[in-house]
C-alpha positions in Angstrom: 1.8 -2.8 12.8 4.7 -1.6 10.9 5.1 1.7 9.3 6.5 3.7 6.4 7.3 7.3 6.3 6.7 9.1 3.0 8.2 12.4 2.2 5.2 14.1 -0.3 1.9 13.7 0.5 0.7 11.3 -0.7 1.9 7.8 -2.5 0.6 5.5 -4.7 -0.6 2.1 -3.4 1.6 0.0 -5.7 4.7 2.1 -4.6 3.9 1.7 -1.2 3.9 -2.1 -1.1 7.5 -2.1 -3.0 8.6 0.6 -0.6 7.3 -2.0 2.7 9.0 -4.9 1.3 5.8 -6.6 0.5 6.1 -7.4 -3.5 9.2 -7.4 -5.5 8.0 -5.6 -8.3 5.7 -3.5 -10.2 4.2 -5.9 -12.1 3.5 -8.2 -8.4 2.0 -4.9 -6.3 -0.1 -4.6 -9.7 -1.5 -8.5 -10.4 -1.9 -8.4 -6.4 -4.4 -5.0 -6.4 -6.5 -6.6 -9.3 -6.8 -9.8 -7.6 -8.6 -7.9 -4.5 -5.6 -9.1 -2.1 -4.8 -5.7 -1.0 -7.4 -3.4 1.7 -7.0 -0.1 2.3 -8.5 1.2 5.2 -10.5 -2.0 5.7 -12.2 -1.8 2.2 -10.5 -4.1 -0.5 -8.8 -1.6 -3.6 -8.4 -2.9 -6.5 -6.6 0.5 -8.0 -3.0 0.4 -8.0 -2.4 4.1 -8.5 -4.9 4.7 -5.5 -3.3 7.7 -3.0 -2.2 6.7 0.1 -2.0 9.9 2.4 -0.8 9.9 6.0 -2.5 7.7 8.5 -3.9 5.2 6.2 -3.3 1.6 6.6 -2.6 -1.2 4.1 -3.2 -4.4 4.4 -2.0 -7.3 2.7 -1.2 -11.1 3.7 -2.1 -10.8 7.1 0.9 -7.8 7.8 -0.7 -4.2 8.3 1.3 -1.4 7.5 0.6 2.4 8.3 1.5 5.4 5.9 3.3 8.5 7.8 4.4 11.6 5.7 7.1 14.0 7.2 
């Protein structure tokens, strides 16, 4: 599992795939969310401006990543 460290609390789920390296843009995190690809904490989200605090984990095309703030 890989992680990313955030410094607020808190980031939005769109961000936080571009910040991973797991969509080039915007506009991919975005169509990606809609289409149900993308699980936070287990449940699918379909919200791309969905807060991501410390501890949770993404997933998305079989990579998991875990959010750390500080």
């Amino acid at each position: 599992m890989e992680m990313i460290n955030i410094r607020d609390d808190y980031i939005k789920l769109g961000q936080a795939l571009k910040l991973a390296g797991l969509v080039e843009s915007g506009v991919d995190a975005k169509m990606d969310i809609q289409e149900g690809l993308v699980k936070v904490n287990g449940e699918v989200e379909l919200q791309r401006g969905k807060k991501i605090y410390d501890g949770d984990v993404i997933e998305y095309e079989g990579q998991q990543i875990m959010v750390k703030s500080g």
